[in-house]
NUPAZA-73087 format. One record per residue: x, y, z of N, C-alpha, C, O in turn; residue in one letter. Coordinates in steps of 0.02 Angstrom, whole numbers, plus 50000, padded with zeros to 5 digits. Example, Ala and Ser with C-alpha at 12.3 -4.5 7.8 and 13.67 -1.06 7.14 Angstrom:
506604971650390506154977550390506604983550390507124983450423A 506424988850354506844994750357506455000250394506705005750402S 
This chain:
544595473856428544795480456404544435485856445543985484156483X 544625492356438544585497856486543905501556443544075503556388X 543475502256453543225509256431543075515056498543265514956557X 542625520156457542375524756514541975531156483542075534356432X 541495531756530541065536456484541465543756490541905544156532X 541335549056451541675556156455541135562156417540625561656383X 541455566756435540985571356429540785573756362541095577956330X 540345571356348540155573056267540075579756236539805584356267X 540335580456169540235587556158539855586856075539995583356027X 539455590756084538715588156016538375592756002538225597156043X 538215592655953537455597155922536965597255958536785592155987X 536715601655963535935601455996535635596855942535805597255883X 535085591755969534765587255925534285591355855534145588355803X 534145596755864533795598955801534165600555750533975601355692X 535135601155789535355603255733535845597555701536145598255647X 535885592455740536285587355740536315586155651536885587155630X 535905584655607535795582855532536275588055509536735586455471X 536185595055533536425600055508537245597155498537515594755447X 537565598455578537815597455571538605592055558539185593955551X 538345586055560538495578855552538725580355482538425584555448X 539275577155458539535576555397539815569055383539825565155431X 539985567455332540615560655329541095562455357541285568055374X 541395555455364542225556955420542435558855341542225558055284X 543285563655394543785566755342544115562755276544275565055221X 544155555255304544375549755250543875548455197544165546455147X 543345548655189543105546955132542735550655090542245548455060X 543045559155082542875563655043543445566355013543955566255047X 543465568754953544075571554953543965578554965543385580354971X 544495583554969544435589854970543885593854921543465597854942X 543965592254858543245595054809542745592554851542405596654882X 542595585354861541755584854864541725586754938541185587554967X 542445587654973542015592655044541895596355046541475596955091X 542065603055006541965607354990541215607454929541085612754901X 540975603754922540555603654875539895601554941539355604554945X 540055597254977539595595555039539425600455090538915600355125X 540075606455094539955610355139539635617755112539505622355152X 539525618155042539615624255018538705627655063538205624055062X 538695633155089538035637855100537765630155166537205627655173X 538385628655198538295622955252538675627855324539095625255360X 538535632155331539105632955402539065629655451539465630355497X 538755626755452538915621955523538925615555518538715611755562X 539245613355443539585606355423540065605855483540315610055520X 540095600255479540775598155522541195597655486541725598155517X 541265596955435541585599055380542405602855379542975601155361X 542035609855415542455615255415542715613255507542925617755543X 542675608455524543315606055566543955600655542544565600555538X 543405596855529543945590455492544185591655415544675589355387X 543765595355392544155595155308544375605855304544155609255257X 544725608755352544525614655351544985617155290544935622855266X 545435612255265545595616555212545265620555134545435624455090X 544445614955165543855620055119543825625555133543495628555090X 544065629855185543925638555211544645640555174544725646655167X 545075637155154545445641555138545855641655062545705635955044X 546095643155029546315646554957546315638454914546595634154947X 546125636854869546465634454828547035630454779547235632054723X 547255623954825547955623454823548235625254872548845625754867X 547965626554927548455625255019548535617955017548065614155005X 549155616155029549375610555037549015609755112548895614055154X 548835599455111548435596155142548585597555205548165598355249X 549345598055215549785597555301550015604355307550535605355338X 549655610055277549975617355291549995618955342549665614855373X 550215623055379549895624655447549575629755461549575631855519X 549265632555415548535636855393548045632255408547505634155430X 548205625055397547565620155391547385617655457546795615955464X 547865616955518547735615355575547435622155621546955621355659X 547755628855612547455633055618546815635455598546445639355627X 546755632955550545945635055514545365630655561544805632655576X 545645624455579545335619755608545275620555666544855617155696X 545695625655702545545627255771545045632855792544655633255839X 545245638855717544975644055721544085641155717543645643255755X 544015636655671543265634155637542925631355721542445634355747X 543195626355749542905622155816542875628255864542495627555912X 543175633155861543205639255927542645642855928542335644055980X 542405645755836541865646955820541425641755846541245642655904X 541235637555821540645632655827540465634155921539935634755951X 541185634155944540855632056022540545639556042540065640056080X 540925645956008540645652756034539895654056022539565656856065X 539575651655956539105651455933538535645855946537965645555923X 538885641055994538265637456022538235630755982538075625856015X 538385629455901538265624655876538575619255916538265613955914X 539145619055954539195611955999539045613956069539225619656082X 538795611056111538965612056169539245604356207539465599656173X 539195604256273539575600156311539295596656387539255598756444X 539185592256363538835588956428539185588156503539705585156515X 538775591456548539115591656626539355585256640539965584456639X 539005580656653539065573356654539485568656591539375569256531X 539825565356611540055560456604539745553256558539575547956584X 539735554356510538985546256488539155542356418539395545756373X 539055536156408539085532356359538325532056315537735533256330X 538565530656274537885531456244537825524656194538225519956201X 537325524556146537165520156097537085522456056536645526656061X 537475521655974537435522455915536915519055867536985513055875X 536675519755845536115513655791536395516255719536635521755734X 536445515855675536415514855603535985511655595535845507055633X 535545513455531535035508055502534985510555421534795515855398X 535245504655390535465505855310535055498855273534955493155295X 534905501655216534405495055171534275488955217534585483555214X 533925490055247533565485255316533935482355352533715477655385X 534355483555355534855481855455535085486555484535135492355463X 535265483955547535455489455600535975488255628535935483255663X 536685492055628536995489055684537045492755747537055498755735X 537065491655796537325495555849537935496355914538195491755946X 538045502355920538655502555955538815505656026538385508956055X 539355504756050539105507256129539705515256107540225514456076X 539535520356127540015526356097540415526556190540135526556245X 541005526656176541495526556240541915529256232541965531956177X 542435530256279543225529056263543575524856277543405520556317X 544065524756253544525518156259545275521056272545495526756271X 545505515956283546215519356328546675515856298546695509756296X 547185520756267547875522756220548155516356238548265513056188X 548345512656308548745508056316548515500556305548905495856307X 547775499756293547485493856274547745493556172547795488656135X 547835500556159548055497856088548535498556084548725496456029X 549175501956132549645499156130550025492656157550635491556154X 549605488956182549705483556210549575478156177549935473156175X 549005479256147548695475256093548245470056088548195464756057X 547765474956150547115472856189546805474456120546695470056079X 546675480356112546305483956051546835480855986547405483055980X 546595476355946547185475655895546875477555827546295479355816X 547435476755779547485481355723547515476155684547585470355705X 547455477955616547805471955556548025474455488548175470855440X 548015481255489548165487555426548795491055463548865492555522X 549325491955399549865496055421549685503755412549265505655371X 549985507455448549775514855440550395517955379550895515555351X 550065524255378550655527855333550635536155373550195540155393X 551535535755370551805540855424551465549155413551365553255458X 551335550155336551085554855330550395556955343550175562655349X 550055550955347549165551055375549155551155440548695553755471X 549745547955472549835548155543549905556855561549465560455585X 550355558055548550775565955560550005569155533549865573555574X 549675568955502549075574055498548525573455552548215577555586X 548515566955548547895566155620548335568955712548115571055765X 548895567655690549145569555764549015577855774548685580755817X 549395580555714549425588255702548665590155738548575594055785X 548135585955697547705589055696547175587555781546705590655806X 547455583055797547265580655870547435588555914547085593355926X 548105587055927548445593355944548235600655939547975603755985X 548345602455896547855608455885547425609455915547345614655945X 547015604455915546175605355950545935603456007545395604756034X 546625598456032546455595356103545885590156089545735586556137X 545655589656051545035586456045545205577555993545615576255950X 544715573756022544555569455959543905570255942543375570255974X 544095571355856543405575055811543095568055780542495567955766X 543495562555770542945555655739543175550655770543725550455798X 542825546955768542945541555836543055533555782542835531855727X 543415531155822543655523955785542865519255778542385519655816X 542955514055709542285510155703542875503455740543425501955718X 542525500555800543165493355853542545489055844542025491655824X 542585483255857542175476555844542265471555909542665473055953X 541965466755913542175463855960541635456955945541095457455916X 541955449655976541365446555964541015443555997541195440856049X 540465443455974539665442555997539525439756088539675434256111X 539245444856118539135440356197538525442756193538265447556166X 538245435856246537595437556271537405444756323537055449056297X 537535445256361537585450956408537725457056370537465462256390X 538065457056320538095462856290537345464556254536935469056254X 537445458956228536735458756174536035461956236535505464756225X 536195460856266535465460656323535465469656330535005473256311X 536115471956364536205478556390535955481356309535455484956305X 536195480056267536005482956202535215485556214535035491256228X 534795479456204534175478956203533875482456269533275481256276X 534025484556296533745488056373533875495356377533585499156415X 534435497356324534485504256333534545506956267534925511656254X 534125503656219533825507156155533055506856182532705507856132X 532685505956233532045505056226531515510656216530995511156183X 531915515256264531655522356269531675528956210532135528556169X 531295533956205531385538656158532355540156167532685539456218X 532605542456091533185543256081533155548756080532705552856070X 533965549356096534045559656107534185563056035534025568856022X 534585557555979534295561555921534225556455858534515551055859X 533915557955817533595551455747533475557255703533155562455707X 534025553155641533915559355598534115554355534534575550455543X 533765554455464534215552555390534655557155371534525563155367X 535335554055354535575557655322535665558255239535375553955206X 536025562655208535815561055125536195555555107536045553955050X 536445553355122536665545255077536145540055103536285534155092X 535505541555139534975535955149535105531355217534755526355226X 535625533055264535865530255306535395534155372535425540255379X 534935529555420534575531555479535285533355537535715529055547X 535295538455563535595538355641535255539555709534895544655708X 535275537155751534805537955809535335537555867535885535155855X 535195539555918535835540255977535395539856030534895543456031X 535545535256083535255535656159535865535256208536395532256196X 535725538656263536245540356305535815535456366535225536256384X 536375529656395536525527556431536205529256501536375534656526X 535925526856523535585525956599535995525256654536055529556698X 536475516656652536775518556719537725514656662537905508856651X 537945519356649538735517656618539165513256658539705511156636X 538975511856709539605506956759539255499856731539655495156725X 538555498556714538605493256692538975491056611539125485256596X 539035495156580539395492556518540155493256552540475488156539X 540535497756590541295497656620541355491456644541935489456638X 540945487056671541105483356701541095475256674541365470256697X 540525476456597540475470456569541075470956511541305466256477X 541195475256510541885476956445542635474956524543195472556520X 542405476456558543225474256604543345467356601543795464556632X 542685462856541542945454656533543045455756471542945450556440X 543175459956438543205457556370543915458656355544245463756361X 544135450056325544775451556327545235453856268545855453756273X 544855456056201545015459556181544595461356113544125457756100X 544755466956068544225470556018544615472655966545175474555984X 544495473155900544645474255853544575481555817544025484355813X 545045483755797544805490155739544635488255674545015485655634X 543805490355662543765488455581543915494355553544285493755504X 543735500355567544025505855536544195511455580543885513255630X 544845514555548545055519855590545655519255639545735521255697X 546245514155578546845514255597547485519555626547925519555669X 547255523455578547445532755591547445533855644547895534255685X 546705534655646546335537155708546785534555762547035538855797X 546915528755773547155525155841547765525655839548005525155895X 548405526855773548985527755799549235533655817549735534455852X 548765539655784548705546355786548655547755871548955552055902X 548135542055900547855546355986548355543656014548505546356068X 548755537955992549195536156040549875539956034550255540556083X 550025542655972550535549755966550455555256032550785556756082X 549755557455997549655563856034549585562656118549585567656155X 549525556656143549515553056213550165552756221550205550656279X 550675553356203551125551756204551555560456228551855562056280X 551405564156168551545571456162551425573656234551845576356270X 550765572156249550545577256299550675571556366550815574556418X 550665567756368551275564456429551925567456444552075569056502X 552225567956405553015572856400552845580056426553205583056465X 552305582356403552135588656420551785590256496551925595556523X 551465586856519551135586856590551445579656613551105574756598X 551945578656643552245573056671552015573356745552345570356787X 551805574756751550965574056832550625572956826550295572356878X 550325571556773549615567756772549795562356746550265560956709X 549185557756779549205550456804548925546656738549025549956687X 548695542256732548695537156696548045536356648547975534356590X 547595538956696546825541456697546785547556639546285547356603X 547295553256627547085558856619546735559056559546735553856525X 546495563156542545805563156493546165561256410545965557856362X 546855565856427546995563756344547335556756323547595555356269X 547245552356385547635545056362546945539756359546905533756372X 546415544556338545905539856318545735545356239545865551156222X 545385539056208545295537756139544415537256109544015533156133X 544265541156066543415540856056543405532756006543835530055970X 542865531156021542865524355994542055521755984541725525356022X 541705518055957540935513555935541155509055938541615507155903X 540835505455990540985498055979540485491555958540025490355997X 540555488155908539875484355864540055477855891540635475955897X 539385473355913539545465455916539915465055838539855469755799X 540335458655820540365458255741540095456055704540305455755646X 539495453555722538945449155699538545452955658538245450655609X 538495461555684537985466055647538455471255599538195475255561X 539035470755605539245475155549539365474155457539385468355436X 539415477355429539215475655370539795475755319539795481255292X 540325471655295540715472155255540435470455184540035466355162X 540915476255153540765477255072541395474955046541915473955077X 541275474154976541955472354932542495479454937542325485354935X 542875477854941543445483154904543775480954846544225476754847X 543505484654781543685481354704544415484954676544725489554703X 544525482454633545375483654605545195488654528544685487554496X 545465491554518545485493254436546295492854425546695495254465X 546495489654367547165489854338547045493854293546515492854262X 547565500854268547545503554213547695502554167547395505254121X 548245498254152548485494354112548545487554103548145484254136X 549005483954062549015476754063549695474854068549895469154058X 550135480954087550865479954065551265475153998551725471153995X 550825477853954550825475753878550685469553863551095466753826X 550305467053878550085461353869549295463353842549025467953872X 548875459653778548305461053745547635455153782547745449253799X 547295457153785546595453353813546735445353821546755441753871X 546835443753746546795438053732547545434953775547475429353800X 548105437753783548655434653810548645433753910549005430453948X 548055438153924547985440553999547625433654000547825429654042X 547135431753960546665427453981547015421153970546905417354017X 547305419153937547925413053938548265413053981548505407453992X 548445417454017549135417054060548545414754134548665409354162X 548135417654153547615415954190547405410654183547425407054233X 547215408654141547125400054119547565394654157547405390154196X 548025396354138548635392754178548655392054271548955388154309X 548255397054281548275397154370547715396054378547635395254438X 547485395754365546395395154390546205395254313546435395854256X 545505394254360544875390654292544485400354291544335404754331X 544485398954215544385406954206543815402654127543915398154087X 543205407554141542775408954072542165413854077541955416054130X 541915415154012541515419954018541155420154077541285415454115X 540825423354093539975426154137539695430654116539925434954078X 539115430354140538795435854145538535439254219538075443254220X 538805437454264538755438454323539385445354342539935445554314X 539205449154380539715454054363540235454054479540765455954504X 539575450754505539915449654573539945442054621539545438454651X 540645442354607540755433654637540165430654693539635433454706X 540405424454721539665420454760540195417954816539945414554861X 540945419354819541155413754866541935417054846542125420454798X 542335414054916543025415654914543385413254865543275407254860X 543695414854832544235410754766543945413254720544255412454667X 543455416154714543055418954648543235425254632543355428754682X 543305428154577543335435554555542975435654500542915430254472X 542545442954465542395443754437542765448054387543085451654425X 542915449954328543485452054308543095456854255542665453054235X 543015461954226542975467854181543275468054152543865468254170X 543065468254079543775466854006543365469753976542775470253991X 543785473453900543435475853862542725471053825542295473753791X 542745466453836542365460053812541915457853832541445455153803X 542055458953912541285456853960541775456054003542385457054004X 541085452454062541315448854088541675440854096541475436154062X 542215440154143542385433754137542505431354227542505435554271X 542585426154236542485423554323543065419354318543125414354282X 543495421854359544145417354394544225414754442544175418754489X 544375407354463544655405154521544855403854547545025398054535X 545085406054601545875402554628545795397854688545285397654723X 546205394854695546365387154750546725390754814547335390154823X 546355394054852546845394954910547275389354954546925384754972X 547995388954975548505381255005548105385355072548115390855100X 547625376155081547395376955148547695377155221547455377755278X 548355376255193548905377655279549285385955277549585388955321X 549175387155228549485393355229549105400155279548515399955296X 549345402955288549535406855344548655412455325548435413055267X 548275415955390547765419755388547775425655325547315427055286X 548405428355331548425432555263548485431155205548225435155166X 548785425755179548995422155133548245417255096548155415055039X 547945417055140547435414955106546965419555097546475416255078X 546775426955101546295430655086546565429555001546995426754968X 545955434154995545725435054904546245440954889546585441354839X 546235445354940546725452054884547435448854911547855452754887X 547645445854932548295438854930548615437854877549095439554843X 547955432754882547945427754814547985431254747548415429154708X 547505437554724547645441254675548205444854673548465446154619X 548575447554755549235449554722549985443854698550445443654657X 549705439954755550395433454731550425432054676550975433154652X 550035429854639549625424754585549365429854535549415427054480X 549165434754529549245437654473549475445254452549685446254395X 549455448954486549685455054498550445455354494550775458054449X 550635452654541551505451654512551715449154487552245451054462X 551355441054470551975438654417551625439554319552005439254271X 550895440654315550705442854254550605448054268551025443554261X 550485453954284550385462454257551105466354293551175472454286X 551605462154330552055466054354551785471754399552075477154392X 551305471554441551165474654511551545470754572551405465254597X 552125475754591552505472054669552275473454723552235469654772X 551995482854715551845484454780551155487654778551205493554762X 550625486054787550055486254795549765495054836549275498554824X 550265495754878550085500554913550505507854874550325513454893X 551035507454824551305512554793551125512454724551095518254703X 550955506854668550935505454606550415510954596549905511654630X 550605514654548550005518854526549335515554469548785517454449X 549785509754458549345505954391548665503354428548165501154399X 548755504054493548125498254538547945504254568548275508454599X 547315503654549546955507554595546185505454644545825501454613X 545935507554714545515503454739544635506754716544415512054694X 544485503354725543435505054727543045501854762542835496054755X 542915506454808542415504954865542015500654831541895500654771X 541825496754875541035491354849540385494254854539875492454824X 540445498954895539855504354879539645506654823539045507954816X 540055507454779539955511054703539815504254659539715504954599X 539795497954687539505491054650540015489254573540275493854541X 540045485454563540295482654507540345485154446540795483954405X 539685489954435539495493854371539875499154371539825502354319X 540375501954423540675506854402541285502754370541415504754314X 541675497554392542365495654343542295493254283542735491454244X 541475493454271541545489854200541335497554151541515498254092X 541035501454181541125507054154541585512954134541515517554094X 542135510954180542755516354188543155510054124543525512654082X 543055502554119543535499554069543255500754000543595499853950X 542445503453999542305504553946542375511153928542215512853871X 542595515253967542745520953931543455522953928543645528553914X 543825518153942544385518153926544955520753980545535522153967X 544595521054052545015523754088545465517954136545945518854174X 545095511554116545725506454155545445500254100544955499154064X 546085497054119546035490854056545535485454085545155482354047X 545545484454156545515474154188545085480054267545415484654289X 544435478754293544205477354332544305470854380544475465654351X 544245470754426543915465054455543535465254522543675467654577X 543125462554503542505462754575542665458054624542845452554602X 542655458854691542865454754745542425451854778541845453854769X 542525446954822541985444954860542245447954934542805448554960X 541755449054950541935454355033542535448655092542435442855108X 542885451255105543265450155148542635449255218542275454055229X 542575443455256542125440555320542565446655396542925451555394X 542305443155442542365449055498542895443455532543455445355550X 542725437055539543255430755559543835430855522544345430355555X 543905431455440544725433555431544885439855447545365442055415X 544705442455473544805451555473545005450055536545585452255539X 544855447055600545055444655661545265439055674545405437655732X 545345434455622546145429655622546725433455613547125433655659X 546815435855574547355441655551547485445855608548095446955615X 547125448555650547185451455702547375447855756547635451255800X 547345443655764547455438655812548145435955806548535436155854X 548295433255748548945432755724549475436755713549995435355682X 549245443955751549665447655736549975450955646550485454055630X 549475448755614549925450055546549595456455525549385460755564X 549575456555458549435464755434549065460055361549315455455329X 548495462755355547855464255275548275467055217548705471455222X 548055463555157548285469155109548035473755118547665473955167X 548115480155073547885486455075547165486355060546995482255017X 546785489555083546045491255047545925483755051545995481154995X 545755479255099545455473355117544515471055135544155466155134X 544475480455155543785482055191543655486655187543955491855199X 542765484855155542555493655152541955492555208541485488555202X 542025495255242541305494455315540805501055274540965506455251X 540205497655280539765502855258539065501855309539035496155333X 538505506355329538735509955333539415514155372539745510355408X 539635520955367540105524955391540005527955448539495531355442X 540295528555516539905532855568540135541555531540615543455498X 539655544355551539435551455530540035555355592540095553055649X 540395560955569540915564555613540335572455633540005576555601X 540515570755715540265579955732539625579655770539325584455793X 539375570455776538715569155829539215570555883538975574155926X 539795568855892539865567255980540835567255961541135563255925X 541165574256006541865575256023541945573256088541515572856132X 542915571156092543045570056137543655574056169544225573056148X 543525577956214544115585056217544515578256253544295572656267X 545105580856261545785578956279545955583656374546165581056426X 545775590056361545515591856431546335593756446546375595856504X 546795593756422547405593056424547805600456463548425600456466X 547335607456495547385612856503547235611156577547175616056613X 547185607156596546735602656663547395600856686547445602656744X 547945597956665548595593556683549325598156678549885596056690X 549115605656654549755608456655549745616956669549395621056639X 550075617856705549885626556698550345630356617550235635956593X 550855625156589551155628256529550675624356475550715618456457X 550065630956447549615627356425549525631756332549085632156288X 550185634056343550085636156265549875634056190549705637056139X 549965628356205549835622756146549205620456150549015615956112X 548735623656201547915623056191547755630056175548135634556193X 547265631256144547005637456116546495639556151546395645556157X 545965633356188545575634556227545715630456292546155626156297X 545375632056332545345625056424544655623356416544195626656438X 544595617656380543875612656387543635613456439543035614956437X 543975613056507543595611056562543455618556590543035619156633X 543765623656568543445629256601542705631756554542215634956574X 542825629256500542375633656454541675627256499541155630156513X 541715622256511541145618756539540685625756623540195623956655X 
């Protein structure tokens, strides 16, 4: 696969904490606005900018892509980002309740994931798509960079260890308890050249992200049909983790209902497909296991995955939708049913048994984490994850490090940029 270092655009390191936020996906509009409030130089007010504006602006207004251009134009007039002359890859670290993973920060190029060098295993949805493109566009820029995987080599592992050795350019906690530290790269042709064997890498998070850059790669191809193959906006911001160090969490289920069926009839009908009885354990030990939240306690279910059946077919949120979701609670579609709803594994087990005790969903169930090997069988096989299969924690932080598109560089009809990246350098 292709990478290549590019010109970074970042906080000065004192202000980097400042201004580093969560990516746009895992806040909603209140708590960004609750994260950014007496914050101006959240990143915030790029990726979530419909916090600057009224009340009920719809998500895809086009106040909201504007706000987002107006917000990054500021930031760059005022100094909070600037932009590195040079060209450079760097190294990411996370370090969360005693591990570390680390990543090489690059770009990656639009046609390795359309090819399906870079592969996928989550379907997108057209309307999350159409917002990340919008919002690509607008800004010329990529504002959060994809979490890609790849697995484990020696040589990688080595370059790792040789260019974290030195003081880092910035190390900071952020408030969810998560360490970030960043070192910039010494000589970048040696990682271009050990990634030109790798024959191919995974997205664990940040499906969007990647069908979104390959839209807007697409857009601005049509638009500058002279520039070559290389040009800045047919590459993609990206972290790339051995898979050995990243950290998957459960992604848990809440049902709100039982589709009229009473405790005692759910747990009979379950009976019948797997071995189901009390616990007191509230998070499974092993695949086939669930932990389940009832008004009653807990109870532990198991299911028999058919060992020839196909990479998707044997995960756990599968098996729970084949086997019980559709044919006892009448859930068909997992990704529209409003009765199912998902919960990060971050928020631990104690929140579904709390939301069933207060009455806001009937049936929890706790999962056992989906591995990084079915997450890249599935990928390999070309197939597609149920929904909400993986929660990667920690999250990379949005607003350490942009990637302009440069796209004012490839056309003199340059109305559809607001600024020229490469002149403002």
């Amino acid at each position: 696969m292709r990478i290549q270092p590019f010109h970074r655009i970042h906080p000065l390191p004192s202000r980097a904490s400042a201004v580093s936020s969560p990516p746009y996906d895992v806040v909603t509009t209140a708590e960004a606005r609750a994260l950014a409030e007496n914050r101006l130089e959240s990143f915030l007010h790029v990726i979530r900018p419909e916090i600057d504006l009224p009340e009920g602006t719809a998500w895809n207004d086009a106040a909201v892509y504007d706000k987002a251009t107006e917000n990054l134009q500021q930031f760059i007039e005022t100094g909070v980002l600037q932009r590195d002359e040079t060209p450079t890859i760097a190294i990411y670290r996370l370090s969360w309740e005693g591990r570390s993973q680390y990543g090489i920060v690059c770009t990656c190029h639009v046609d390795d994931y359309l090819q399906g060098i870079i592969k996928k295993h989550e379907e997108t949805r057209p309307d999350k798509e159409d917002d990340r493109t919008r919002h690509l566009l607008a800004l010329d820029a990529h504002t959060g960079p994809l979490m890609l995987t790849f697995r484990d080599r020696e040589d990688i592992t080595s370059l790792l260890a040789l260019d974290t050795t030195g003081r880092p350019d910035v190390h900071f906690k952020s408030t969810d308890g998560v360490t970030h530290t960043l070192w910039t790269v010494a000589e970048p042709q040696q990682w271009i050249e050990a990634f030109a064997s790798m024959p191919e890498a995974y997205i664990a998070d940040g499906h969007h992200r990647a069908a979104s850059a390959a839209r807007a790669a697409a857009t601005r191809r049509t638009e500058c049909p002279d520039a070559d193959g290389d040009a800045e906006f047919n590459w993609f911001l990206g972290v790339l983790f051995p898979a050995s160090q990243l950290n998957v969490l459960a992604y848990n289920r809440l049902v709100t209902d039982l589709g009229g069926l009473s405790e005692a009839s759910l747990l009979e009908r379950l009976s019948a497909i797997g071995r189901i009885e009390p616990c007191t354990d509230s998070t499974p030990d092993r695949k086939g296991a669930f932990c389940l939240a009832l008004p009653s306690g807990w109870h532990r279910l198991e299911l028999d995955a058919d060992p020839d059946a196909d990479p998707v077919a044997r995960l756990d949120a599968a098996l729970l939708q084949d086997r019980v979701f559709s044919p006892i609670l009448g859930i068909e579609d997992p990704r529209t049913d409003s009765r199912l709803q998902f919960v990060g594994g971050i928020k631990g087990p104690e929140e579904l048994m709390r939301r069933v005790e207060a009455g806001e969903a009937s049936l929890g169930i706790s999962m056992y984490p989906t591995s990084i090997d079915d997450m890249m069988d599935v990928s390999d096989a070309a197939l597609s994850m149920p929904p909400k299969s993986t929660w990667f924690e920690p999250k990379l932080r949005s607003g350490l490090f942009l990637h302009a598109m440069d796209s004012a560089q490839y056309s003199e009809n340059n109305d559809w940029v607001t600024w020229n990246w490469v002149a403002w350098t």
